[in-house]
MOPAC internal coordinates of N, CA, C and O (Angstrom, degrees):
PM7 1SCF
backbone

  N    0.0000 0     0.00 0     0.00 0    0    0    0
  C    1.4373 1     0.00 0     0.00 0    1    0    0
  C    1.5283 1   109.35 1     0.00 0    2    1    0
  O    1.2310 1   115.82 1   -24.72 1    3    2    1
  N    1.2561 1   125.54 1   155.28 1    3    2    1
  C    1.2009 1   137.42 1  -154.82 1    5    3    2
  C    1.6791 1    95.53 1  -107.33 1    6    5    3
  O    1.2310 1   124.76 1   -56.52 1    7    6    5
  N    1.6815 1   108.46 1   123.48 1    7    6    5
  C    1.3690 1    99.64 1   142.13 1    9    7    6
  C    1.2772 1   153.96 1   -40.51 1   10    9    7
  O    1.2310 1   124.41 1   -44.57 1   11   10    9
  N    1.6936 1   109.15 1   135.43 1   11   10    9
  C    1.9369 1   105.32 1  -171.54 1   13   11   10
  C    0.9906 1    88.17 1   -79.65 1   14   13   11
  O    1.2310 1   122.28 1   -28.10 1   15   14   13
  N    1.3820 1   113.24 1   151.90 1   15   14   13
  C    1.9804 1   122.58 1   170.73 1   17   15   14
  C    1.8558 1    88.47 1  -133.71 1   18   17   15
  O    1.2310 1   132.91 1     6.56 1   19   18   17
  N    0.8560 1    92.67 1  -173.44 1   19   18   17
  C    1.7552 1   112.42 1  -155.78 1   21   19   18
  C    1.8020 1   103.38 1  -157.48 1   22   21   19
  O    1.2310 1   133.53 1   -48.90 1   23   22   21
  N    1.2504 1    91.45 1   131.10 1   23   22   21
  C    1.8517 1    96.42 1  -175.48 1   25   23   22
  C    1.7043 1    96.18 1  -113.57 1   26   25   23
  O    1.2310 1   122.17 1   -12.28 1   27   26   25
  N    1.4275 1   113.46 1   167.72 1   27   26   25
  C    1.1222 1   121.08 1   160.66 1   29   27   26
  C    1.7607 1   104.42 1  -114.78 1   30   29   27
  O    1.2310 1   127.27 1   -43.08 1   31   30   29
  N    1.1848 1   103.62 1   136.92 1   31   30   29
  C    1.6893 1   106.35 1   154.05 1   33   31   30
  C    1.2540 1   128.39 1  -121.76 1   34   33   31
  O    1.2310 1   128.13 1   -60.01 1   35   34   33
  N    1.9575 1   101.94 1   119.99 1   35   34   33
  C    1.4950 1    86.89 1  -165.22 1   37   35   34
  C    1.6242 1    90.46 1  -115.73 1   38   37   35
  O    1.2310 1   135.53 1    10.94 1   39   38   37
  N    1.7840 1    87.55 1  -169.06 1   39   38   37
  C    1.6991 1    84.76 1  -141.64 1   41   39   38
  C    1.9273 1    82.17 1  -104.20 1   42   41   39
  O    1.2310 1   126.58 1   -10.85 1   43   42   41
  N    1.7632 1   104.96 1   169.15 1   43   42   41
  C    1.3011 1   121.95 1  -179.93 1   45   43   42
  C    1.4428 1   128.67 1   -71.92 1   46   45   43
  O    1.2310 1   131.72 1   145.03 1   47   46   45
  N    1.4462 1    94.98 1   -34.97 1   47   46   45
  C    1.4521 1   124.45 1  -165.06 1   49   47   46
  C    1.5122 1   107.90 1  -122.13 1   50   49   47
  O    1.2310 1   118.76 1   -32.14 1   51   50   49
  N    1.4565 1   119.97 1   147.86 1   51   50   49
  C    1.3652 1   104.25 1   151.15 1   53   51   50
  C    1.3673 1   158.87 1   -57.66 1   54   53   51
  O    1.2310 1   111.19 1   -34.70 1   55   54   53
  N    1.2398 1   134.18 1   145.30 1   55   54   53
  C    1.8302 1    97.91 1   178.21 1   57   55   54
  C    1.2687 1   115.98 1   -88.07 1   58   57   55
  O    1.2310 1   108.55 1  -177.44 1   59   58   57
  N    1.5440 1   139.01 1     2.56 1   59   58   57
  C    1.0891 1   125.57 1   152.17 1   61   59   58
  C    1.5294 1   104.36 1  -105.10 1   62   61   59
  O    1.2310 1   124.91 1   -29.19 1   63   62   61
  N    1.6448 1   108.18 1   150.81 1   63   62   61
  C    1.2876 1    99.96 1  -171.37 1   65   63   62
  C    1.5651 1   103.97 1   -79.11 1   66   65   63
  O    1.2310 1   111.82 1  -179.26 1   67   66   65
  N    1.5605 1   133.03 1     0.74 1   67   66   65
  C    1.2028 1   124.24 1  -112.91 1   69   67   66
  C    2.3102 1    72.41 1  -116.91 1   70   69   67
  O    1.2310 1   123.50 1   151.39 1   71   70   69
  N    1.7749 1   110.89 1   -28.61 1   71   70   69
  C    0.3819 1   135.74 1  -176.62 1   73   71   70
  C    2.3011 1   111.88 1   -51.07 1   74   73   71
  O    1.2310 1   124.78 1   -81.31 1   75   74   73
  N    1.0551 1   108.43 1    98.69 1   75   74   73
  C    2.0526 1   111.24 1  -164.32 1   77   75   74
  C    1.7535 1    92.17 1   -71.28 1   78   77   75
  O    1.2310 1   115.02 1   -18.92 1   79   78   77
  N    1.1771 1   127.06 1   161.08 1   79   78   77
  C    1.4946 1   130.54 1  -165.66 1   81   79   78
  C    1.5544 1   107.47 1   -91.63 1   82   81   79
  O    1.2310 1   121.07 1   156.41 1   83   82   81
  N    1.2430 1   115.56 1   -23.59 1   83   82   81
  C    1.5565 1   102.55 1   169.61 1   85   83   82
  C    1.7724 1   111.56 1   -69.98 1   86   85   83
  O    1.2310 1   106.01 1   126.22 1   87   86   85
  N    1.4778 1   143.58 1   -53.78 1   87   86   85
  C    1.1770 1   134.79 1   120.41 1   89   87   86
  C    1.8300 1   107.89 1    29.23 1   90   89   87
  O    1.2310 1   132.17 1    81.68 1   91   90   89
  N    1.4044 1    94.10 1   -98.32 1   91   90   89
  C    1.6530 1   126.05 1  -145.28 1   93   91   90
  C    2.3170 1    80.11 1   -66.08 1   94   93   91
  O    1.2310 1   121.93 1   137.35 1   95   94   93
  N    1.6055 1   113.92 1   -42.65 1   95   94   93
  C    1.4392 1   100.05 1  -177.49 1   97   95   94
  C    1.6283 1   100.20 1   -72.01 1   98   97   95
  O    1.2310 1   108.91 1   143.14 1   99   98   97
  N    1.3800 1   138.36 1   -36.86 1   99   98   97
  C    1.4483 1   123.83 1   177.18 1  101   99   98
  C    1.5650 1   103.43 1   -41.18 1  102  101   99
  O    1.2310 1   124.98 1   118.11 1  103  102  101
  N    1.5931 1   108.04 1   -61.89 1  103  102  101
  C    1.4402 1   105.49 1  -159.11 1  105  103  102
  C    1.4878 1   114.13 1   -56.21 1  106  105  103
  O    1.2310 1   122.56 1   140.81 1  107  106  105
  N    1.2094 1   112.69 1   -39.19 1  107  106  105
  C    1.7380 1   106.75 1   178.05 1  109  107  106
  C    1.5241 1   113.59 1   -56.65 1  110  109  107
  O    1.2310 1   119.74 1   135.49 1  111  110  109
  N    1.4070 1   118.10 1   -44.51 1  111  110  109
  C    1.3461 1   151.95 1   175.39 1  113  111  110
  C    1.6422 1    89.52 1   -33.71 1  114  113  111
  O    1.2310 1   117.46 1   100.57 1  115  114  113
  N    1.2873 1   122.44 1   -79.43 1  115  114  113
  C    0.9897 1   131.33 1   177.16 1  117  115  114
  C    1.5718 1   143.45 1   -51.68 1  118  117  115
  O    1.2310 1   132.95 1   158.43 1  119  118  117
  N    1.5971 1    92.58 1   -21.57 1  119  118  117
  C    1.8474 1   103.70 1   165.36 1  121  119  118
  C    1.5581 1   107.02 1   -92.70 1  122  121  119
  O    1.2310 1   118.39 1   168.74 1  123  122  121
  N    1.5587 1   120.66 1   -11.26 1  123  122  121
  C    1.1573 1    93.32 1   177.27 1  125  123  122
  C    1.4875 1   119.13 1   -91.69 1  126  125  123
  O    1.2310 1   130.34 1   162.37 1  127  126  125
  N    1.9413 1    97.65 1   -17.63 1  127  126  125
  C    2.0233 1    78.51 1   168.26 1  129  127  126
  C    1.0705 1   112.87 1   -91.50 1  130  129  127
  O    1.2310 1   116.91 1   178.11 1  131  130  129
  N    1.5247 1   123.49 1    -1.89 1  131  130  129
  C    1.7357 1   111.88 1   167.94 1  133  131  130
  C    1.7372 1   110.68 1   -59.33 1  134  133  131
  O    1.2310 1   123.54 1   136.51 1  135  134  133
  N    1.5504 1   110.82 1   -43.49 1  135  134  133
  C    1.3780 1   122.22 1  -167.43 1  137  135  134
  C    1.7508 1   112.77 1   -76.61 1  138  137  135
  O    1.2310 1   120.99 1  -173.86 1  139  138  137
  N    1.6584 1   115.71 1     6.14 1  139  138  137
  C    1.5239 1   105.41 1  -176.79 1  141  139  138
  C    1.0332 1    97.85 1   -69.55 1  142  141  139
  O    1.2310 1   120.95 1   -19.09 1  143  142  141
  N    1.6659 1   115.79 1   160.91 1  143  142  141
  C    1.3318 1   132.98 1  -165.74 1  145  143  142
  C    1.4077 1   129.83 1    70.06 1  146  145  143
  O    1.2310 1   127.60 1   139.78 1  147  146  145
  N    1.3417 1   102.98 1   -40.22 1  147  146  145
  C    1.3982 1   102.29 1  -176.92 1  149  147  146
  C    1.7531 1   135.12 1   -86.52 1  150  149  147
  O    1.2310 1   132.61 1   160.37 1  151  150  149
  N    1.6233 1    93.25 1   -19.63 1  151  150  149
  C    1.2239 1   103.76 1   160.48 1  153  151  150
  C    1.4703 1   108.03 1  -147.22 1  154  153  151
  O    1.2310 1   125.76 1   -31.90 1  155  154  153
  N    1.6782 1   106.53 1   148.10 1  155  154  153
  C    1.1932 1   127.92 1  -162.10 1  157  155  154
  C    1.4629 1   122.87 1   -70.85 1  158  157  155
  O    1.2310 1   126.63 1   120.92 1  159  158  157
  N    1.6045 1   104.86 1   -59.08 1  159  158  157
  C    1.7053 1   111.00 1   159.91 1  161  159  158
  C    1.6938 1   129.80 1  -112.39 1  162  161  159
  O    1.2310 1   139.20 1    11.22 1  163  162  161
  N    1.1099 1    80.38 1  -168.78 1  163  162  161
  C    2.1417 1    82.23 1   177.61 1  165  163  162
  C    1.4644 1   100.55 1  -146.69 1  166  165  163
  O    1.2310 1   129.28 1   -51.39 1  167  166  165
  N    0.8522 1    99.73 1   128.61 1  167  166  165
  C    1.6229 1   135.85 1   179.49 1  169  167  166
  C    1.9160 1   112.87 1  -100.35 1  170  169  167
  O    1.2310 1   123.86 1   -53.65 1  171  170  169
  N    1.2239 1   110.19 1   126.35 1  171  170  169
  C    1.5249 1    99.48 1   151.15 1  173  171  170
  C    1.9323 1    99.55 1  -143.35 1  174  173  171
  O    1.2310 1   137.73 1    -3.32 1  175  174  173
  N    1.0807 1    83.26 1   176.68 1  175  174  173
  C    1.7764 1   109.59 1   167.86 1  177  175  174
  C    1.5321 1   118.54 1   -89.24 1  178  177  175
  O    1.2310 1   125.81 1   -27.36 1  179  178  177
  N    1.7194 1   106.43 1   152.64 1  179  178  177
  C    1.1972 1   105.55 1  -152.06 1  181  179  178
  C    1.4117 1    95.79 1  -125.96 1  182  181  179
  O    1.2310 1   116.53 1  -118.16 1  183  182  181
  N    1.7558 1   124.21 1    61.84 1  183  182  181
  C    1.2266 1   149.07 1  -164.27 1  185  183  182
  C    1.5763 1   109.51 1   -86.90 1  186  185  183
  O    1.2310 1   112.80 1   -29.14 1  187  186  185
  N    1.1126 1   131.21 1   150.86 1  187  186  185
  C    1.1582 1   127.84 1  -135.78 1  189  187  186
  C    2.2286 1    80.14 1  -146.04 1  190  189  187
  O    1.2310 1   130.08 1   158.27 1  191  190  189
  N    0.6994 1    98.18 1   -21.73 1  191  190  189
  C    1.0527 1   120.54 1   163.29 1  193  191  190
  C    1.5030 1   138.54 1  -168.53 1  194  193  191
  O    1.2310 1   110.45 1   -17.89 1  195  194  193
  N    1.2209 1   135.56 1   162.11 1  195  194  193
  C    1.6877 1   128.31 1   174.14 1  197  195  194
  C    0.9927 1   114.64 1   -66.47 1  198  197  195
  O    1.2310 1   124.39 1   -51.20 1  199  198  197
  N    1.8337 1   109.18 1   128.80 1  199  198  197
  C    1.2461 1   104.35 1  -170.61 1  201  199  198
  C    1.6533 1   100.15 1  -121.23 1  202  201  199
  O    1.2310 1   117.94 1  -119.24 1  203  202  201
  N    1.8023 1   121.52 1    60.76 1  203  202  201
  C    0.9233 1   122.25 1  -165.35 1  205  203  202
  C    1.8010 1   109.46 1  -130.98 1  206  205  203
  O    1.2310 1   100.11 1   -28.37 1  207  206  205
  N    1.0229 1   153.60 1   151.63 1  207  206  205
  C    1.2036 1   132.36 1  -150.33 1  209  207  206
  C    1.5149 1   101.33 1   -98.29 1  210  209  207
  O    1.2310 1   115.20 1   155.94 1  211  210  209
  N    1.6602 1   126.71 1   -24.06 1  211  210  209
  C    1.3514 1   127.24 1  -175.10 1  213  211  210
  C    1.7216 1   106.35 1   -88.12 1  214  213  211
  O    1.2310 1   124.33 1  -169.04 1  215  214  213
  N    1.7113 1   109.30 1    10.96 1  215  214  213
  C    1.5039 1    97.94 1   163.58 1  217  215  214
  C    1.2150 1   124.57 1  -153.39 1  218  217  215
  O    1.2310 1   122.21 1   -48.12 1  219  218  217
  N    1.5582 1   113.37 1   131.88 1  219  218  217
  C    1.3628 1   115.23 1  -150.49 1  221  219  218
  C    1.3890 1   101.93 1   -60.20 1  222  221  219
  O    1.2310 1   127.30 1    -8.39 1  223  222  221
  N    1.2226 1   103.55 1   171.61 1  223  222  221
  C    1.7605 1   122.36 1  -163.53 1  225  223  222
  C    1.7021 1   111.50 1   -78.82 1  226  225  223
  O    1.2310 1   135.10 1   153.98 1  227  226  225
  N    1.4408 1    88.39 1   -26.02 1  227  226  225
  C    2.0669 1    94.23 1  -171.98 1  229  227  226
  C    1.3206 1    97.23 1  -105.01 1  230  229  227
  O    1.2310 1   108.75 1  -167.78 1  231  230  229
  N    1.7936 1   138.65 1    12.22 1  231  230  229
  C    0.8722 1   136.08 1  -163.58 1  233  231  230
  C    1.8343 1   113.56 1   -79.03 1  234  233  231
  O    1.2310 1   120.02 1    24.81 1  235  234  233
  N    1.5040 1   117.57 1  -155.19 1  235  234  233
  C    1.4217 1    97.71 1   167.31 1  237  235  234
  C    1.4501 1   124.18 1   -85.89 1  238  237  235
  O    1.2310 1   123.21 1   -19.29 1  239  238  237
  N    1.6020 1   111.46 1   160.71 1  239  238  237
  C    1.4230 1   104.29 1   156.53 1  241  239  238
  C    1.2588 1   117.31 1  -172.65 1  242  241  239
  O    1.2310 1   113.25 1    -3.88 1  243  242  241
  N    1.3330 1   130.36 1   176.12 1  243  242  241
  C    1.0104 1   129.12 1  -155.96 1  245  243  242
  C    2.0915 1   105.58 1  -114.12 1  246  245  243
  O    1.2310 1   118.65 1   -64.77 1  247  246  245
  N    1.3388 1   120.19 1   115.23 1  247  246  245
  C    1.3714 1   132.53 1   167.02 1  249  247  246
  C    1.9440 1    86.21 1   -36.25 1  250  249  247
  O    1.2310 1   125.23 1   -52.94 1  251  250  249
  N    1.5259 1   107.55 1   127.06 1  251  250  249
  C    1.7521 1   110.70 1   160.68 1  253  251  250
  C    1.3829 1   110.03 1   -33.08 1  254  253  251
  O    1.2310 1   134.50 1    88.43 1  255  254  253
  N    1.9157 1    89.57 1   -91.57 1  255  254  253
  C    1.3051 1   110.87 1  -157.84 1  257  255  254
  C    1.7886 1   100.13 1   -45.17 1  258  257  255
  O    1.2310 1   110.29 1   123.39 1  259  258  257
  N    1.0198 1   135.84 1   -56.61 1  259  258  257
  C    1.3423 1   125.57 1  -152.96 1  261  259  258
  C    2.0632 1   102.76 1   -67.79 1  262  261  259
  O    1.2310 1   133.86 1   156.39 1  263  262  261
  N    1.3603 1    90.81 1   -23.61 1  263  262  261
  C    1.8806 1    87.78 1   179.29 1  265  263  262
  C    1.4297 1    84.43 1   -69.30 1  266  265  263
  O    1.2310 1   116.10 1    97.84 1  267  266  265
  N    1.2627 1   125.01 1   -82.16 1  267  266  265
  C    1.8808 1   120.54 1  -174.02 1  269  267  266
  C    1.2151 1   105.73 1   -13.20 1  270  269  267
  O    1.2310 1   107.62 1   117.34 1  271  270  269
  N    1.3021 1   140.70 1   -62.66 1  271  270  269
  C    1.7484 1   144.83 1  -156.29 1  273  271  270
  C    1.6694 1    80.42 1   -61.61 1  274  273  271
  O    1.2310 1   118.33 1    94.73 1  275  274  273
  N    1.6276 1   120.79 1   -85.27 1  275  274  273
  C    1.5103 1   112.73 1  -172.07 1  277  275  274
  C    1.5750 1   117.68 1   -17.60 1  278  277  275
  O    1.2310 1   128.62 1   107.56 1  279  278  277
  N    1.4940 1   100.99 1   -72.44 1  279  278  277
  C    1.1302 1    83.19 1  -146.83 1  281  279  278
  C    1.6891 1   115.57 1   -89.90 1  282  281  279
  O    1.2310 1   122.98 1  -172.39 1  283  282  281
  N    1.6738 1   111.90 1     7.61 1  283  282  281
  C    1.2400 1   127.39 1  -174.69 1  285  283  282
  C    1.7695 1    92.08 1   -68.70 1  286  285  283
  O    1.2310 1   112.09 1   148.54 1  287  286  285
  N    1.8639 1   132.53 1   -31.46 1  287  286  285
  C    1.0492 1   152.37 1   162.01 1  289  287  286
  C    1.2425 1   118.49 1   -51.04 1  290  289  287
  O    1.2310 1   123.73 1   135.13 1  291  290  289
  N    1.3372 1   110.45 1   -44.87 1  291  290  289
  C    1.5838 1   112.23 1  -169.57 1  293  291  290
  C    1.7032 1   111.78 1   -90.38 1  294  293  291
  O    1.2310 1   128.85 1   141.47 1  295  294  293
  N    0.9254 1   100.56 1   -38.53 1  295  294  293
  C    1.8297 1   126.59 1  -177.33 1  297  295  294
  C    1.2608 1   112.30 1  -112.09 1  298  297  295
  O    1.2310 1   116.65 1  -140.07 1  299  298  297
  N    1.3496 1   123.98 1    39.93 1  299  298  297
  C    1.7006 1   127.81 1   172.65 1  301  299  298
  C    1.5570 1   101.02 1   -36.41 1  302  301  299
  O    1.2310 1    95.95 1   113.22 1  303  302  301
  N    1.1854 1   159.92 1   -66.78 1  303  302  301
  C    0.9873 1   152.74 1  -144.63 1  305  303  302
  C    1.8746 1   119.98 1   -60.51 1  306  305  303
  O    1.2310 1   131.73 1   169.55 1  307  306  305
  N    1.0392 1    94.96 1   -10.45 1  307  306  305
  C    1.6071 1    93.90 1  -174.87 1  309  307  306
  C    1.2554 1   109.96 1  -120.92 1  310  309  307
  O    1.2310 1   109.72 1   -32.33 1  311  310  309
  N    1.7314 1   136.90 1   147.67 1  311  310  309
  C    0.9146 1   136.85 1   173.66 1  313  311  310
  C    1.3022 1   135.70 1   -91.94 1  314  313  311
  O    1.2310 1   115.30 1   -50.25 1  315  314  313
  N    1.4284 1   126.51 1   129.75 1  315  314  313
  C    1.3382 1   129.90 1  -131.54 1  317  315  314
  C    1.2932 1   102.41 1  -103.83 1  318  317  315
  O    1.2310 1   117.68 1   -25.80 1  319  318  317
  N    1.2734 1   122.02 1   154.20 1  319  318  317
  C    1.6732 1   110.26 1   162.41 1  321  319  318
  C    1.5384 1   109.10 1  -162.85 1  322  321  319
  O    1.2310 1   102.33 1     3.61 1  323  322  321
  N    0.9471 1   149.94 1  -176.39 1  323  322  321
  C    1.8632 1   165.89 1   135.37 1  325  323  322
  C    1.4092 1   123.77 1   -67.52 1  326  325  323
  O    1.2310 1   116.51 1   -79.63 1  327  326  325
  N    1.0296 1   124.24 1   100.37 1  327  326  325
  C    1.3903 1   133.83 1   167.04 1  329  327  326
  C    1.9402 1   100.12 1   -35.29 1  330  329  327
  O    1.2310 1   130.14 1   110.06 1  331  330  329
  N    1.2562 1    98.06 1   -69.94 1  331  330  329
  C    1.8287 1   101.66 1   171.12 1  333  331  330
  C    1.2665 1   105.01 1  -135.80 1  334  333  331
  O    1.2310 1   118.53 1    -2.91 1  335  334  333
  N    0.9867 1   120.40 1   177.09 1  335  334  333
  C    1.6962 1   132.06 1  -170.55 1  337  335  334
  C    1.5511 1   110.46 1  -147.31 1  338  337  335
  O    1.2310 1   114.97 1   -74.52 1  339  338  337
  N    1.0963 1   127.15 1   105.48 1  339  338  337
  C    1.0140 1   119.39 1   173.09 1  341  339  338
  C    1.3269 1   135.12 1   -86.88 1  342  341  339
  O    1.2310 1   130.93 1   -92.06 1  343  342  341
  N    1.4425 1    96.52 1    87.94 1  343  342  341
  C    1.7752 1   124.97 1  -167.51 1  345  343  342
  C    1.4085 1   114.34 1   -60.13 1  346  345  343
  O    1.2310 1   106.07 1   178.10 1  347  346  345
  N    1.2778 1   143.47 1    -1.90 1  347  346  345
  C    1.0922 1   143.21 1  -178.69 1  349  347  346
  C    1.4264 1   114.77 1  -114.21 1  350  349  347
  O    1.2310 1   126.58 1  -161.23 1  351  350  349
  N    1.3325 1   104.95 1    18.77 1  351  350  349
  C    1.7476 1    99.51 1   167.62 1  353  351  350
  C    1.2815 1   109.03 1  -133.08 1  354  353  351
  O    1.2310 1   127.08 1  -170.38 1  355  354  353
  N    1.4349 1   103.98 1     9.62 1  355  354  353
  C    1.8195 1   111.92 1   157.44 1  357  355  354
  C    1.3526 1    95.96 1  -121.54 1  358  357  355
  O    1.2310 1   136.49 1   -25.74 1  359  358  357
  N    1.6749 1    85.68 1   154.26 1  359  358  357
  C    1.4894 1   103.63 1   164.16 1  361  359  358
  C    1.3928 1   129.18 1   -83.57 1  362  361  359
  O    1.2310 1   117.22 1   -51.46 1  363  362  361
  N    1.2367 1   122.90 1   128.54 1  363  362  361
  C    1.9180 1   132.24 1  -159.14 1  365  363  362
  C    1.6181 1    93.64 1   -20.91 1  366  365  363
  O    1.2310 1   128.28 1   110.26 1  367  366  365
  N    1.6327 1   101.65 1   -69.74 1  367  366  365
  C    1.8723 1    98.27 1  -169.94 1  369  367  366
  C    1.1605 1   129.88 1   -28.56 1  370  369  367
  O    1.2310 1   126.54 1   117.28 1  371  370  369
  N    1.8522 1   105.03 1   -62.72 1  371  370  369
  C    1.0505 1   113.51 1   179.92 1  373  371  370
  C    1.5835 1   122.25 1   -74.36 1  374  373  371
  O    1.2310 1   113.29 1  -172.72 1  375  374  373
  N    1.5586 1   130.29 1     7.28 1  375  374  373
  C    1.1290 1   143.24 1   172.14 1  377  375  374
  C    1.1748 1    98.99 1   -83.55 1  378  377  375
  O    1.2310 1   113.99 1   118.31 1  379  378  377
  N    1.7600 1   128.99 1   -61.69 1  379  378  377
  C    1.5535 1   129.50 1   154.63 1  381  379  378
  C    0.9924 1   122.52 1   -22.86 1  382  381  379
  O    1.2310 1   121.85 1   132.52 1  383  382  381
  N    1.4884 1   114.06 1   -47.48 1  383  382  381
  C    1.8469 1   100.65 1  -179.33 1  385  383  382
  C    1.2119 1   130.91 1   -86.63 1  386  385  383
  O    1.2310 1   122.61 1   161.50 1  387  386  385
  N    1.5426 1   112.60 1   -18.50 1  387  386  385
  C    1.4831 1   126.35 1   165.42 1  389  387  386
  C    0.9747 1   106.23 1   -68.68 1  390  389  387
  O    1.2310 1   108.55 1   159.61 1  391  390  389
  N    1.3822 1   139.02 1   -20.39 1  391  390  389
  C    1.7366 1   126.16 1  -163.91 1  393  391  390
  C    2.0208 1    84.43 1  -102.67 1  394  393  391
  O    1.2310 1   117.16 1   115.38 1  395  394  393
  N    1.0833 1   123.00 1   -64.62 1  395  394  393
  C    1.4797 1   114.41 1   179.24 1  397  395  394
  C    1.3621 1   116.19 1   -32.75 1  398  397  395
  O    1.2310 1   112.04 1   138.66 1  399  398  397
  N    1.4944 1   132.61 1   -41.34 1  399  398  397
  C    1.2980 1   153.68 1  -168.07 1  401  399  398
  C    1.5333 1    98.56 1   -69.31 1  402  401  399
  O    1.2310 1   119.44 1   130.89 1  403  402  401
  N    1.4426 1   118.67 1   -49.11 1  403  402  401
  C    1.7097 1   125.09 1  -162.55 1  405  403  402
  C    1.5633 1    90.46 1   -87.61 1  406  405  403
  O    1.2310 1   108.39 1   127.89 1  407  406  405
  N    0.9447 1   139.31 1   -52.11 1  407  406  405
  C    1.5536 1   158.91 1   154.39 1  409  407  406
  C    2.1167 1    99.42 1    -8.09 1  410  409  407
  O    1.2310 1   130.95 1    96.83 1  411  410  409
  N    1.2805 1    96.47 1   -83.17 1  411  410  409
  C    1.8534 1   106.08 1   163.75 1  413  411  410
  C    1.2190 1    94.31 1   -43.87 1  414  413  411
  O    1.2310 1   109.78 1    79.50 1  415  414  413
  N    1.1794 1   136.78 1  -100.50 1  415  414  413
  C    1.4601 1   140.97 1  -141.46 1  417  415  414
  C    1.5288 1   100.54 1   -52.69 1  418  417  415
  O    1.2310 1   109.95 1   119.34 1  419  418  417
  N    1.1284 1   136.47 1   -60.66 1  419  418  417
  C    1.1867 1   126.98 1   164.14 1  421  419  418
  C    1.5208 1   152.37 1   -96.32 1  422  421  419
  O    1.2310 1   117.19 1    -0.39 1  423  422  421
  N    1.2269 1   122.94 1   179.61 1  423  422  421
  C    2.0710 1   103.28 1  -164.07 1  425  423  422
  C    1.3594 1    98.56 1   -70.37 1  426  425  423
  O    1.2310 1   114.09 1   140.94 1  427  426  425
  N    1.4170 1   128.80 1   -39.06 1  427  426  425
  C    1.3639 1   121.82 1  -177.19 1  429  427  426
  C    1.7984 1   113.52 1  -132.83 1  430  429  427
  O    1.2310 1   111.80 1   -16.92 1  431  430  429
  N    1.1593 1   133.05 1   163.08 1  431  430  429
  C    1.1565 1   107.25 1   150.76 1  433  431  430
  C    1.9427 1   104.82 1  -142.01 1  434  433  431
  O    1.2310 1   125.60 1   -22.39 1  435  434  433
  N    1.0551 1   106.84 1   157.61 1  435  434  433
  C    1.8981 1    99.93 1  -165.61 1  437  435  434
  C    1.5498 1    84.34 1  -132.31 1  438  437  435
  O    1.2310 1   126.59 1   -35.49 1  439  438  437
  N    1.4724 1   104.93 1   144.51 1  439  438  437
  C    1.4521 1   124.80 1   165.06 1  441  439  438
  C    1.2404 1   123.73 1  -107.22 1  442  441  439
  O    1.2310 1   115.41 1   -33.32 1  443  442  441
  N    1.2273 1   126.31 1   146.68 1  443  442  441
  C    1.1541 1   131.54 1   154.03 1  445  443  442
  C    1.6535 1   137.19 1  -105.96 1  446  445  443
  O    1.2310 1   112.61 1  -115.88 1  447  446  445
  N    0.5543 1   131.56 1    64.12 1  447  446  445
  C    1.4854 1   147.30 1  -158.41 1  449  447  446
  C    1.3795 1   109.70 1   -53.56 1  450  449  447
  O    1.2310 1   122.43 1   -50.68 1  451  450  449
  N    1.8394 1   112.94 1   129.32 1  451  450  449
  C    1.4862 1   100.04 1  -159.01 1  453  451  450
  C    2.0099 1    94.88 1  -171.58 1  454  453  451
  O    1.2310 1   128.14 1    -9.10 1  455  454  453
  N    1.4676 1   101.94 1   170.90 1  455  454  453
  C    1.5995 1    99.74 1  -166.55 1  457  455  454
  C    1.4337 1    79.36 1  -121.75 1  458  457  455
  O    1.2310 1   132.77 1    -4.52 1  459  458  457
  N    1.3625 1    92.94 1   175.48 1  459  458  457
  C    1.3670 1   114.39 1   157.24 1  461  459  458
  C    1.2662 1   129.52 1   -96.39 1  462  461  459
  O    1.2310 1   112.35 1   -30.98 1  463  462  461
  N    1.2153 1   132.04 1   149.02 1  463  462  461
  C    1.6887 1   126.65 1  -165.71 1  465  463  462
  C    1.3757 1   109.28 1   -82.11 1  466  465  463
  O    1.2310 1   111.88 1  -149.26 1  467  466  465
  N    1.5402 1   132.91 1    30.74 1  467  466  465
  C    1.4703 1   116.19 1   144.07 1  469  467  466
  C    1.4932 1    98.93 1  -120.14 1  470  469  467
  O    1.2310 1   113.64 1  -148.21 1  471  470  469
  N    1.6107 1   129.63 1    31.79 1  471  470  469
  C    1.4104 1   123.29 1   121.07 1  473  471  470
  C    1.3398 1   142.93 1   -97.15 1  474  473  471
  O    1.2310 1   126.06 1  -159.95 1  475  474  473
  N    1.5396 1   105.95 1    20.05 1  475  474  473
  C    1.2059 1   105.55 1  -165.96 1  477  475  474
  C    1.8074 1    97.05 1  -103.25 1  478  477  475
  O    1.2310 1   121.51 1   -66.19 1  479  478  477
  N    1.1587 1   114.72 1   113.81 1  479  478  477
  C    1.7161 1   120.20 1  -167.67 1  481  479  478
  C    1.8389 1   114.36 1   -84.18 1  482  481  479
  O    1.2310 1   120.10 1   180.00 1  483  482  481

């Protein structure tokens, strides 16, 4: 039987907007060495904007894949992946090479491949 593993998903943006991004990168910074051991990978979303009601829409945030590259760098130990990916605003190649790229930098990386809901007809 296969081991349970446990992901973390952390978030792109802050939840207060009020919150400046060096801040909001300590705090992530900080759950992931609180969280060694206890969970296996890290996951985020591949939001194009916040899709949360306590933060405005033009507010900050962080591109997925390129937070994955960070911190797949900073925190080699855990395996990385995308909740969804929004594959249709890259081109296949360069979707290939970002996932090979996160892949090196980290032990694993898993995709999820996914649209956004004003393509879904």
């Amino acid at each position: 039987m296969s081991k349970l593993r446990f992901g973390w998903r952390f978030p792109t943006w802050p939840t207060d907007a009020r919150t400046r991004m060096p801040t909001f990168q300590a705090q992530v910074e900080e759950h992931l060495k609180s969280l060694d051991g206890l969970f296996d990978s890290v996951w985020v979303s591949d939001h194009l904007a916040p899709d949360t009601p306590w933060a405005h829409p033009s507010g900050p945030l962080w591109e997925g894949m390129m937070a994955l590259a960070y911190y797949a760098a900073s925190f080699p130990h855990y395996d990385y992946g995308t909740i969804t990916l929004a594959n249709s605003y890259r081109p296949p190649a360069l979707l290939a090479k970002m996932a090979s790229t996160l892949r090196l930098l980290g032990r694993a990386f898993q995709d999820r491949l996914g649209t956004t809901p004003s393509d879904v007809s």
